[in-house]
C-alpha atoms as an extended CHARMM CRD file, in Angstrom:
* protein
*
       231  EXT
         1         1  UNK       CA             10.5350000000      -19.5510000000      -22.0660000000  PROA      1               0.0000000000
         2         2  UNK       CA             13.9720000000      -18.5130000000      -21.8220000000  PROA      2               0.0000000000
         3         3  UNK       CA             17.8340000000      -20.2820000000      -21.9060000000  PROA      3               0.0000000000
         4         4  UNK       CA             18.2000000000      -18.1970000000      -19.0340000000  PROA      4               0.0000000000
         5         5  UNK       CA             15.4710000000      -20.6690000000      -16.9890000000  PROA      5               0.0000000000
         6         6  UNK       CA             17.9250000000      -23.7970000000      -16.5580000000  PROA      6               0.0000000000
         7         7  UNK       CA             20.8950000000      -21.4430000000      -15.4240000000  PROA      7               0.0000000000
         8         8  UNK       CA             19.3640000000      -19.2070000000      -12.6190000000  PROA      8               0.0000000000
         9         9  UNK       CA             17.4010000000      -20.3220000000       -9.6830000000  PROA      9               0.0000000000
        10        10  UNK       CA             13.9130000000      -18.1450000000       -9.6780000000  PROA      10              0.0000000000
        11        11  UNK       CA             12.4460000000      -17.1440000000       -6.4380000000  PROA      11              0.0000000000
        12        12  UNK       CA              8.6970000000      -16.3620000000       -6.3000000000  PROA      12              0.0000000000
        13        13  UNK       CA              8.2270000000      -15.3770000000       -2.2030000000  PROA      13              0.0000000000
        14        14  UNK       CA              4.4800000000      -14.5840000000       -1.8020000000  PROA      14              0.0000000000
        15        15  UNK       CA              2.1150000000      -14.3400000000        1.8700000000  PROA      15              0.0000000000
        16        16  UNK       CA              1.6850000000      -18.0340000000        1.8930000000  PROA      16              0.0000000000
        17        17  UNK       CA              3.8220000000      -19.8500000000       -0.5550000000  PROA      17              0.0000000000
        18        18  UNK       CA              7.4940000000      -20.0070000000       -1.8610000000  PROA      18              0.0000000000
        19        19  UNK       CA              7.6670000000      -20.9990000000       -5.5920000000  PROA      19              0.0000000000
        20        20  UNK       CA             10.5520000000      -21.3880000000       -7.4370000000  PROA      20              0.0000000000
        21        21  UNK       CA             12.3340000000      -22.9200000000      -10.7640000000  PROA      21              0.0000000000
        22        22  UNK       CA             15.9450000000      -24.3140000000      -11.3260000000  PROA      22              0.0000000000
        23        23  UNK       CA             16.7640000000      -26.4380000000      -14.3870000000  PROA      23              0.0000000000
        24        24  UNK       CA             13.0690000000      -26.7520000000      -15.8100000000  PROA      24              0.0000000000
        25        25  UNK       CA             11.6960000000      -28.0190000000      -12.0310000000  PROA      25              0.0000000000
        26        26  UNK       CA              9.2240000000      -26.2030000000      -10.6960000000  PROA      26              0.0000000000
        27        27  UNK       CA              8.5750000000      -26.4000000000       -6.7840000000  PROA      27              0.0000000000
        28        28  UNK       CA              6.0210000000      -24.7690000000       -4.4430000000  PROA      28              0.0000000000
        29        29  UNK       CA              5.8250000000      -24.9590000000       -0.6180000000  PROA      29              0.0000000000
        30        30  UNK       CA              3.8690000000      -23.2780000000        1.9000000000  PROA      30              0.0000000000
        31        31  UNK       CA              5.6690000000      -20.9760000000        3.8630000000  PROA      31              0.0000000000
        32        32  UNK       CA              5.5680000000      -22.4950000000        7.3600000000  PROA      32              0.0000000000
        33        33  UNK       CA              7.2740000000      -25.5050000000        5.8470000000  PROA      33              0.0000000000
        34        34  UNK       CA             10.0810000000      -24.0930000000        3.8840000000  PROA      34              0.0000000000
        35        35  UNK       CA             14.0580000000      -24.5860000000        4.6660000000  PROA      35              0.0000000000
        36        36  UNK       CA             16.5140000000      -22.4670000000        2.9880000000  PROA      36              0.0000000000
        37        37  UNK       CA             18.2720000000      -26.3040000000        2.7120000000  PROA      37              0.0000000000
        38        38  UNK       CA             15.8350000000      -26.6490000000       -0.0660000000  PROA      38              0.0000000000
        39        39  UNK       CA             16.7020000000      -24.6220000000       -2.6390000000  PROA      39              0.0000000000
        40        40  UNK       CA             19.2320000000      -25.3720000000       -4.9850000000  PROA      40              0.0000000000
        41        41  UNK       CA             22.8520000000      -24.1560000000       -4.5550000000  PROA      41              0.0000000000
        42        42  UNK       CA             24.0340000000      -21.5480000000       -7.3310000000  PROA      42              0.0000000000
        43        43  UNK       CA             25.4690000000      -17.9170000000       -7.0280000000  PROA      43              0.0000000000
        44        44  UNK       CA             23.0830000000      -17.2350000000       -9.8280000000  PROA      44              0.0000000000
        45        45  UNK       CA             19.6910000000      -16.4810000000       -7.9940000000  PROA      45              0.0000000000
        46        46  UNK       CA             16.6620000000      -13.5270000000       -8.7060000000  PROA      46              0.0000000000
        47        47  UNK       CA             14.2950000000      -12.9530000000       -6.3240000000  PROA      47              0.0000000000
        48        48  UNK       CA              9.9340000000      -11.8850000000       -6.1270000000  PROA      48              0.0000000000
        49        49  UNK       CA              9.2320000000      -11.0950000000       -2.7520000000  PROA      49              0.0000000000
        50        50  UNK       CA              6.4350000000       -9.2510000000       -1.4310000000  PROA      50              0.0000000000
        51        51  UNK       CA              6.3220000000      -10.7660000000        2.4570000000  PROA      51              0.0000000000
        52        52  UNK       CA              8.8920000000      -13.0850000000        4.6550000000  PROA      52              0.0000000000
        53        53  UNK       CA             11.7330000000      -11.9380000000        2.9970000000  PROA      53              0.0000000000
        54        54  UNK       CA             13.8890000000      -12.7520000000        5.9800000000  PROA      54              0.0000000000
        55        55  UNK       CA             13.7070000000      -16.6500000000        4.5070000000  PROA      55              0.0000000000
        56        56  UNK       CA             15.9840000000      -15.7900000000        2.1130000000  PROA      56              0.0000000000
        57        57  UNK       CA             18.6370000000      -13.7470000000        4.5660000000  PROA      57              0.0000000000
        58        58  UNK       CA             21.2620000000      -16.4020000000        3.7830000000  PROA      58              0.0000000000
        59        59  UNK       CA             21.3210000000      -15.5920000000        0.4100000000  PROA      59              0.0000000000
        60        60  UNK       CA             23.9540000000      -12.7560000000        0.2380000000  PROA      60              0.0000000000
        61        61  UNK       CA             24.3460000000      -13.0220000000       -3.7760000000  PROA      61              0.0000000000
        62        62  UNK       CA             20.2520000000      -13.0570000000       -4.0710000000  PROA      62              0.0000000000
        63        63  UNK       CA             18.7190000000      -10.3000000000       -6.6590000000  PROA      63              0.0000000000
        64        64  UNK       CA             15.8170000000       -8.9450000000       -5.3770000000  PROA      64              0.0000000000
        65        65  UNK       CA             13.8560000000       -7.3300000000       -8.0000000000  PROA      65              0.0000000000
        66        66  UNK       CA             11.9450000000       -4.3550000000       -7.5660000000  PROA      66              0.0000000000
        67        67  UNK       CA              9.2910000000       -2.5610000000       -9.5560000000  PROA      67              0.0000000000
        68        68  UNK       CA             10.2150000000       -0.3250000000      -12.0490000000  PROA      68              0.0000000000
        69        69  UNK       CA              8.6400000000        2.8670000000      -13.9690000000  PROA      69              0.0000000000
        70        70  UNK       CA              9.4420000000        1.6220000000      -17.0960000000  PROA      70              0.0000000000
        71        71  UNK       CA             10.3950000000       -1.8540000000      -18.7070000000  PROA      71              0.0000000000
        72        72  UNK       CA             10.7650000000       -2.6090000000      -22.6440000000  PROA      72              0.0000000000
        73        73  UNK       CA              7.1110000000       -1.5370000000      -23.1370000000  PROA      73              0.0000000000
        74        74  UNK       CA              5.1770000000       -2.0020000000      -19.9630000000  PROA      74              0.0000000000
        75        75  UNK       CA              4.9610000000        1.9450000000      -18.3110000000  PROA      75              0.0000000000
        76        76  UNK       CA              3.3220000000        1.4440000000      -14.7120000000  PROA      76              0.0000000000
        77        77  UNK       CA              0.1230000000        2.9620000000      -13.8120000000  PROA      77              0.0000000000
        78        78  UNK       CA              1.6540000000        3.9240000000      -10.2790000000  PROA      78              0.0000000000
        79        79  UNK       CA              1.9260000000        7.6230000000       -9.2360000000  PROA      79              0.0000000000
        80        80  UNK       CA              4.7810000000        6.1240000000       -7.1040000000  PROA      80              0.0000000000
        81        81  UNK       CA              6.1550000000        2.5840000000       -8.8400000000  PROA      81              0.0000000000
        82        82  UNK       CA              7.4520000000        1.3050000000       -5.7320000000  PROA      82              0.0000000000
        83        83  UNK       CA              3.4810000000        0.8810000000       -4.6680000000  PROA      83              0.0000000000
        84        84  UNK       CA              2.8430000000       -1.5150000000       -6.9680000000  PROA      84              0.0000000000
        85        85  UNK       CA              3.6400000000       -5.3640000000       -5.3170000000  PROA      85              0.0000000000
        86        86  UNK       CA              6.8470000000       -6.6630000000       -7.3900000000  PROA      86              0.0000000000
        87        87  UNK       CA              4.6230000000       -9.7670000000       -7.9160000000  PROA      87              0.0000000000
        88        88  UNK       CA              2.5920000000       -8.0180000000      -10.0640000000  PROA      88              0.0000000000
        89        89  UNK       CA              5.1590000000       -5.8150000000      -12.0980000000  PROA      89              0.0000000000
        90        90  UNK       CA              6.7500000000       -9.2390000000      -13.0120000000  PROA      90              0.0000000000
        91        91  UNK       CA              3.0060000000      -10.7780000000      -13.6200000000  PROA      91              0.0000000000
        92        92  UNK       CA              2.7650000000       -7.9740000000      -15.8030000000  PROA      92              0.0000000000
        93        93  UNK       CA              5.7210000000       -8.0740000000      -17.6500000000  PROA      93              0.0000000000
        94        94  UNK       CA              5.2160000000      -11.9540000000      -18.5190000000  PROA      94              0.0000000000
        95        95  UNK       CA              2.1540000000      -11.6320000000      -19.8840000000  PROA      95              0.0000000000
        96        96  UNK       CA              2.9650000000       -8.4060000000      -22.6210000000  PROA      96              0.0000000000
        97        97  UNK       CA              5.7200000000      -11.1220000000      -23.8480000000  PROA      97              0.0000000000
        98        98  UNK       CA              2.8590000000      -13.7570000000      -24.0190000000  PROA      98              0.0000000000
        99        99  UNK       CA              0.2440000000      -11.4590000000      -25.8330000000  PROA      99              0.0000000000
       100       100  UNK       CA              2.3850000000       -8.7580000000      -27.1940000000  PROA      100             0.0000000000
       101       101  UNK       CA             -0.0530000000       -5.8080000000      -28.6200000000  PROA      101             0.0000000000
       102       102  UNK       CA             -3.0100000000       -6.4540000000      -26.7110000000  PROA      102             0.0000000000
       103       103  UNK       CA             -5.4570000000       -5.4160000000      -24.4180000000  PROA      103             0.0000000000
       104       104  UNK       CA             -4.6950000000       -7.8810000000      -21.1920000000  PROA      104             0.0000000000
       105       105  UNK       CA             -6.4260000000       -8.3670000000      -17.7240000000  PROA      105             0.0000000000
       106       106  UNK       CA             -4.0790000000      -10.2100000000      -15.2040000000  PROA      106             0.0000000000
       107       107  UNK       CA             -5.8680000000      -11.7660000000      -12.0810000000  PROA      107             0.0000000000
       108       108  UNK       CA             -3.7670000000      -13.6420000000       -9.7870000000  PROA      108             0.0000000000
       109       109  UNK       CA             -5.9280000000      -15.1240000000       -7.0990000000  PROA      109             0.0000000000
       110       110  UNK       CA             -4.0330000000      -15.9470000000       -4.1680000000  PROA      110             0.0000000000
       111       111  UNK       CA             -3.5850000000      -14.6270000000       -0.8210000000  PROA      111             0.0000000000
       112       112  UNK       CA             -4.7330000000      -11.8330000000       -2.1570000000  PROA      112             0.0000000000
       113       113  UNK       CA             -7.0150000000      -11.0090000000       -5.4640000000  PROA      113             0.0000000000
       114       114  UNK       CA             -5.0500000000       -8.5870000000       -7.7900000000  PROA      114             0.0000000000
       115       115  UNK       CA             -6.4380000000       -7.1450000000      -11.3310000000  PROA      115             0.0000000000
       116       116  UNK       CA             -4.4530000000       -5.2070000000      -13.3630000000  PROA      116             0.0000000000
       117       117  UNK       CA             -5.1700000000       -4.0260000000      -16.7940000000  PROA      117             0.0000000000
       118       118  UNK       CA             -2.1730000000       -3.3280000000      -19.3220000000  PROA      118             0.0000000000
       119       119  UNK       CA             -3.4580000000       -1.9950000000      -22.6980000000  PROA      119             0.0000000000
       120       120  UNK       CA             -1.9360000000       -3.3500000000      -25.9480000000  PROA      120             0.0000000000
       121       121  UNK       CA              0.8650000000       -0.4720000000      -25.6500000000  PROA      121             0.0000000000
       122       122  UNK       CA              2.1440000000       -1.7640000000      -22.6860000000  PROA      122             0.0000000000
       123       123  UNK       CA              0.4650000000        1.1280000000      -20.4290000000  PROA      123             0.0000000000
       124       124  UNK       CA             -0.5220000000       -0.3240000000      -16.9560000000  PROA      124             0.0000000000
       125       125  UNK       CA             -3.9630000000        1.0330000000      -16.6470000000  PROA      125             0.0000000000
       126       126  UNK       CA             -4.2830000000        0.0160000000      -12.7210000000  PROA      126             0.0000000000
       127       127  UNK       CA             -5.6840000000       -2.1560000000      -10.6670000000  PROA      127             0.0000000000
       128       128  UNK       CA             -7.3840000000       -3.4760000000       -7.8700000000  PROA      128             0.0000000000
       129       129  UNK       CA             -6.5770000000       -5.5980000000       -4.7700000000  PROA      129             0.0000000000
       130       130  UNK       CA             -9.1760000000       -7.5470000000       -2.8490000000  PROA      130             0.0000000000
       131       131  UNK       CA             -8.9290000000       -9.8990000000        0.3610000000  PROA      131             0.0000000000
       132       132  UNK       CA             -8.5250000000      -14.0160000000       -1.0090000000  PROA      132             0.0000000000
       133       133  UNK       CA            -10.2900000000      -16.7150000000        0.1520000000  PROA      133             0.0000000000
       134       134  UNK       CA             -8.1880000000      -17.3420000000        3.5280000000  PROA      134             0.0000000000
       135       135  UNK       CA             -8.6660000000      -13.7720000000        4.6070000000  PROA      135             0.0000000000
       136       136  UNK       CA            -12.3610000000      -14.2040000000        3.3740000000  PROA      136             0.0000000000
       137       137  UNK       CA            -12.7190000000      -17.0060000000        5.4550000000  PROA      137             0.0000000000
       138       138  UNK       CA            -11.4120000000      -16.4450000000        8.7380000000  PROA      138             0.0000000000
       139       139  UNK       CA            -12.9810000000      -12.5860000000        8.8880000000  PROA      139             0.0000000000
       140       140  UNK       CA            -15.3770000000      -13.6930000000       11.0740000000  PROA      140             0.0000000000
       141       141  UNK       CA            -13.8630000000      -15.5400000000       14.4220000000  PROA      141             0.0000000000
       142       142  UNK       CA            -17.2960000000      -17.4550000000       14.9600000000  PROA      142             0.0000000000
       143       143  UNK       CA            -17.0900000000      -19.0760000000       11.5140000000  PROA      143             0.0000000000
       144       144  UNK       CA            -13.2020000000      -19.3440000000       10.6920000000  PROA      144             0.0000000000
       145       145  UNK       CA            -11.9400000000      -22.2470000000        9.0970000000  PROA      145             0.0000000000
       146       146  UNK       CA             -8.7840000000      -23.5360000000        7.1770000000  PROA      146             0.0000000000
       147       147  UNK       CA            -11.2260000000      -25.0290000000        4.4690000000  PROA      147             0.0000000000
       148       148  UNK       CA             -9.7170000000      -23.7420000000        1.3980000000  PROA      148             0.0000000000
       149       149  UNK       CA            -12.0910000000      -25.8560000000       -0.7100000000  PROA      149             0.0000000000
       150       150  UNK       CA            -14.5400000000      -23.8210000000       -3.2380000000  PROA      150             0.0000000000
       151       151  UNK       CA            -18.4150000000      -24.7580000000       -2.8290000000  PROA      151             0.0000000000
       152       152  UNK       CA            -20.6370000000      -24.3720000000       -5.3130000000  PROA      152             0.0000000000
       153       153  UNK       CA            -23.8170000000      -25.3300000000       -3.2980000000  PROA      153             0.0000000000
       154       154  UNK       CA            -26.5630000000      -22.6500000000       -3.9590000000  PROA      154             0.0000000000
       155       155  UNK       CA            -28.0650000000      -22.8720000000       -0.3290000000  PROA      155             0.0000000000
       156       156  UNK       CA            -26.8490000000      -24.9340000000        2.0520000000  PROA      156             0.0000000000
       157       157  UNK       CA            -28.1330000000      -27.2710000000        5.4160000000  PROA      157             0.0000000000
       158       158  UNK       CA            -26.1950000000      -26.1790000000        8.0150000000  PROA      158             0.0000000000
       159       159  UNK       CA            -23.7790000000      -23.6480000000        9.4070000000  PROA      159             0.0000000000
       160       160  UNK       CA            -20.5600000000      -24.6660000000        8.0800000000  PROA      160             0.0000000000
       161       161  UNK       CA            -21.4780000000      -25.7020000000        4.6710000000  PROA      161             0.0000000000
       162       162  UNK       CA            -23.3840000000      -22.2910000000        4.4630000000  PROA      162             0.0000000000
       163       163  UNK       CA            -20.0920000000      -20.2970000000        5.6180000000  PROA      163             0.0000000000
       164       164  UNK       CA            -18.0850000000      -21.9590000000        3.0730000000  PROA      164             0.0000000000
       165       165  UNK       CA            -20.8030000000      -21.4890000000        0.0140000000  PROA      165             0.0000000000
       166       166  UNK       CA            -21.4150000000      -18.1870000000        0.9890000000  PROA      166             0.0000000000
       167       167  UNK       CA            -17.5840000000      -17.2670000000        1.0580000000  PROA      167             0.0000000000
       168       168  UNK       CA            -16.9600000000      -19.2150000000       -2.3150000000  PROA      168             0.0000000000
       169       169  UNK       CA            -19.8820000000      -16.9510000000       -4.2380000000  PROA      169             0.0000000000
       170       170  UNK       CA            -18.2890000000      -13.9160000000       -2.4960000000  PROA      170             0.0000000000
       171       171  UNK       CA            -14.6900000000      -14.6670000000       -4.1510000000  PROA      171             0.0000000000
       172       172  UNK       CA            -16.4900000000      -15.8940000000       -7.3040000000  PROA      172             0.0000000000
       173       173  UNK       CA            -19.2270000000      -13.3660000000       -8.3410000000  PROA      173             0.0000000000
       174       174  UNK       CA            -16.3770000000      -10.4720000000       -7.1220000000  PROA      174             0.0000000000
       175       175  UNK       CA            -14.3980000000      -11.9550000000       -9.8080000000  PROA      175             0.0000000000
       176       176  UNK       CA            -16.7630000000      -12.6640000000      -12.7180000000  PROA      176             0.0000000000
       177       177  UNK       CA            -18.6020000000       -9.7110000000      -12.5540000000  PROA      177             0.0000000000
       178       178  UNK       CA            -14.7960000000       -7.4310000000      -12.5000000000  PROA      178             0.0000000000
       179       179  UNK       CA            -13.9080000000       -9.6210000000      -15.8970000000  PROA      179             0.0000000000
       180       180  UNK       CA            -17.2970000000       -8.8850000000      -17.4720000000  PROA      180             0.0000000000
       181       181  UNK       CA            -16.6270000000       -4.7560000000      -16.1090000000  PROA      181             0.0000000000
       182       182  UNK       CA            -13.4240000000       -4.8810000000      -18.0920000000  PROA      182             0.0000000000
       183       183  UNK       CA            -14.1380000000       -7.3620000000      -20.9380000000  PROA      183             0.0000000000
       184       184  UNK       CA            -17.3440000000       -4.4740000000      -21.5790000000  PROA      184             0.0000000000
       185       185  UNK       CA            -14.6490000000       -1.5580000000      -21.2600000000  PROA      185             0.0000000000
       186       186  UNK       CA            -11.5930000000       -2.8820000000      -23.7420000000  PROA      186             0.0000000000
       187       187  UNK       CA            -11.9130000000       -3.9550000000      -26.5220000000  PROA      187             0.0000000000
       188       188  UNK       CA            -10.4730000000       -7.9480000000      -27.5780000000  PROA      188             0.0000000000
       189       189  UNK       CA             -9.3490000000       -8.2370000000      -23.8140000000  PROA      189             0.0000000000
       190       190  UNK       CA             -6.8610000000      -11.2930000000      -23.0190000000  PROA      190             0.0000000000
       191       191  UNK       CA             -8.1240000000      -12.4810000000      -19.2460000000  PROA      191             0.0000000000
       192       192  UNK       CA             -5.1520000000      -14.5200000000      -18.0950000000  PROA      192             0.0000000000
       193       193  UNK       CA             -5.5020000000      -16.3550000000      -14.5420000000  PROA      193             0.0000000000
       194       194  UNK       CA             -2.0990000000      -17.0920000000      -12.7890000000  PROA      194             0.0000000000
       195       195  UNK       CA             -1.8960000000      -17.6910000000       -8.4570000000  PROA      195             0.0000000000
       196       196  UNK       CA             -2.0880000000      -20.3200000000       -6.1870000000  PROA      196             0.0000000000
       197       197  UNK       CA             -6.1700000000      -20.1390000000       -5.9180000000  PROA      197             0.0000000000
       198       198  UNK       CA             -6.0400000000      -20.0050000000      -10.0470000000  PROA      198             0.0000000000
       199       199  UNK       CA             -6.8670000000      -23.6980000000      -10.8290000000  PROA      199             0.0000000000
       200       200  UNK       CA             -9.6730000000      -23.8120000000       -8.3860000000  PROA      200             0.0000000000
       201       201  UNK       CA            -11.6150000000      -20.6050000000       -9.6220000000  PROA      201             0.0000000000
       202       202  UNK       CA            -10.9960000000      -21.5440000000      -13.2410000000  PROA      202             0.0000000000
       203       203  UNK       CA            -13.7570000000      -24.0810000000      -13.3880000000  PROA      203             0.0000000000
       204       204  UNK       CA            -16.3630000000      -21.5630000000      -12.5640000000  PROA      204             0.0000000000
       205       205  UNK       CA            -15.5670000000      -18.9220000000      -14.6210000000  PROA      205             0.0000000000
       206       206  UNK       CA            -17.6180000000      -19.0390000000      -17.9960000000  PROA      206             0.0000000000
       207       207  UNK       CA            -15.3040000000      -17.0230000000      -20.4100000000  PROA      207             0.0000000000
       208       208  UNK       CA            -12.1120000000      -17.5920000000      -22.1440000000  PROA      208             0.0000000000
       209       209  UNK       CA             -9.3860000000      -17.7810000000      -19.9860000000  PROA      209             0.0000000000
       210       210  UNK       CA             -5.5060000000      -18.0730000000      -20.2310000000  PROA      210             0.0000000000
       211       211  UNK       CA             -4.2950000000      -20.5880000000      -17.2830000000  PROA      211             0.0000000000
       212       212  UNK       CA             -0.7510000000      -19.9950000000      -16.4320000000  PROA      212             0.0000000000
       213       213  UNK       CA              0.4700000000      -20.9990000000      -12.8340000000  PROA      213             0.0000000000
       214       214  UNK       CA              4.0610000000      -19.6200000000      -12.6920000000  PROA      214             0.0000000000
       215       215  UNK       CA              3.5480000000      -16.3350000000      -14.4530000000  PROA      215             0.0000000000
       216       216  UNK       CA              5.3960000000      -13.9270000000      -11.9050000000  PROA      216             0.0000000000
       217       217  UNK       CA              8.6500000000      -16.6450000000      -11.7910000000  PROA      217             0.0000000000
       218       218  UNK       CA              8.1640000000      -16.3170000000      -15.9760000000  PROA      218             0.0000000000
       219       219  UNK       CA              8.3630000000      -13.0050000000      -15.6490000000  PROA      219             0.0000000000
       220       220  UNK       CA             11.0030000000      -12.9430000000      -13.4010000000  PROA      220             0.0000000000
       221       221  UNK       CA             12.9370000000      -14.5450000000      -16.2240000000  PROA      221             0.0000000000
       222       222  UNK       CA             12.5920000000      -12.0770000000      -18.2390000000  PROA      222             0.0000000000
       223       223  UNK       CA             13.3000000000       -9.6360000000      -15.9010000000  PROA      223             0.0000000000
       224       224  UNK       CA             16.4730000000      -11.4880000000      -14.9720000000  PROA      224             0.0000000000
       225       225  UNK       CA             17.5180000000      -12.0100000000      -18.7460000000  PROA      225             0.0000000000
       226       226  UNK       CA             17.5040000000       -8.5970000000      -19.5630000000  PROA      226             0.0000000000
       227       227  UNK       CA             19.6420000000       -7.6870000000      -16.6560000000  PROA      227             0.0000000000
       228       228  UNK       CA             21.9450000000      -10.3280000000      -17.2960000000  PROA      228             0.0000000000
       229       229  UNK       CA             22.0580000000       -9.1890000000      -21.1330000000  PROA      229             0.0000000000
       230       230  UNK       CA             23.0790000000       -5.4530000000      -20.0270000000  PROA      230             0.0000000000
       231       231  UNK       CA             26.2850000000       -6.7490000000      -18.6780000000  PROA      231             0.0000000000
């Protein structure tokens, strides 16, 4: 996307999984897992972090973004801007310099669902945040698992299969039917999917559909760039 995405390293800290891009390589851990040994060394380095942002402490140099009122064109919906997850101000941000002049839906399906709606003048029209499928799954003690598999039966045998069909149609239906609420609202809507749940969904959702997996550490590029520019 950018010159600037071989010469910085791109941090993308989320609830369950550290992204994050250096010289064209993308890598993605869970966060249980990750070493600060395994990131790249540079002085050059941007940070997304929304949780666990004591992973990164070692990092003195590190330039952790926040959300602003106001960038290029995107204006945030946010009474108070600071409310609004950086994660999603970058996600945001990304996609306007994807789809410039349009009418875009941003759903990142992760630990978390988030949907935000940013008309074709940049204006953040707001959003919504809903529990993922982890937090979905283990709501009930009795029936908790670590399954993070989607099902697709329509009714199932036994207890287990049951608990994970019934939680897949929650996360799916809750999804389709908030694409078809907006798709019906504004008009030649661009529905891009980004998050680490995004692949899995994509299969069962019957509309046109922009995949892009790193679009908050894309963003963050941009974000980075224009910073970088000022100086």
């Amino acid at each position: 996307m950018s010159q600037y995405r071989d010469k910085i390293l791109l941090i993308d800290v989320g609830n369950s999984f550290i992204k994050w891009s250096f010289c064209g390589q993308n890598k993605s851990i869970s966060i249980s897992k990750f070493s600060i040994d395994m990131l790249p060394q540079t002085n050059n380095v941007w940070v997304s972090c929304v949780a666990h942002c004591d992973l990164l402490s070692e990092l003195d140099s590190a330039n952790f973004v926040t959300t602003d009122y106001k960038f290029r064109s995107f204006k945030c919906g946010y009474k108070k801007p600071s409310d609004l997850g950086v994660d999603r101000f970058l996600a945001m941000i990304a996609a306007i310099e994807l789809y410039k002049n349009q009418n875009l839906l941003v759903v990142d399906v992760g630990s978390a669902v988030t949907f935000d709606v940013v008309l074709s003048s940049g204006k953040h029209d707001g959003g919504l945040i809903m529990p993922g499928l982890t937090a979905i799954r283990s709501s009930f003690d009795k029936f908790s698992t670590d399954n993070d598999s989607i099902q697709n039966h329509n009714l199932a045998s036994n207890t287990v299969d049951a608990w994970l069909s019934g939680t897949s149609m929650m996360l799916l239906n809750t999804i389709k039917l908030q694409i078809d609420n907006y798709n019906d609202k504004y008009e030649g809507l661009v529905i891009l999917l980004t998050g680490g749940d995004g692949k899995k969904v994509l299969p069962y959702l019957d509309v046109s559909i922009e995949l892009h997996n790193n679009l908050v550490l894309d963003g963050l590029c941009i974000y980075a760039e224009s910073i970088i520019n000022r100086s």
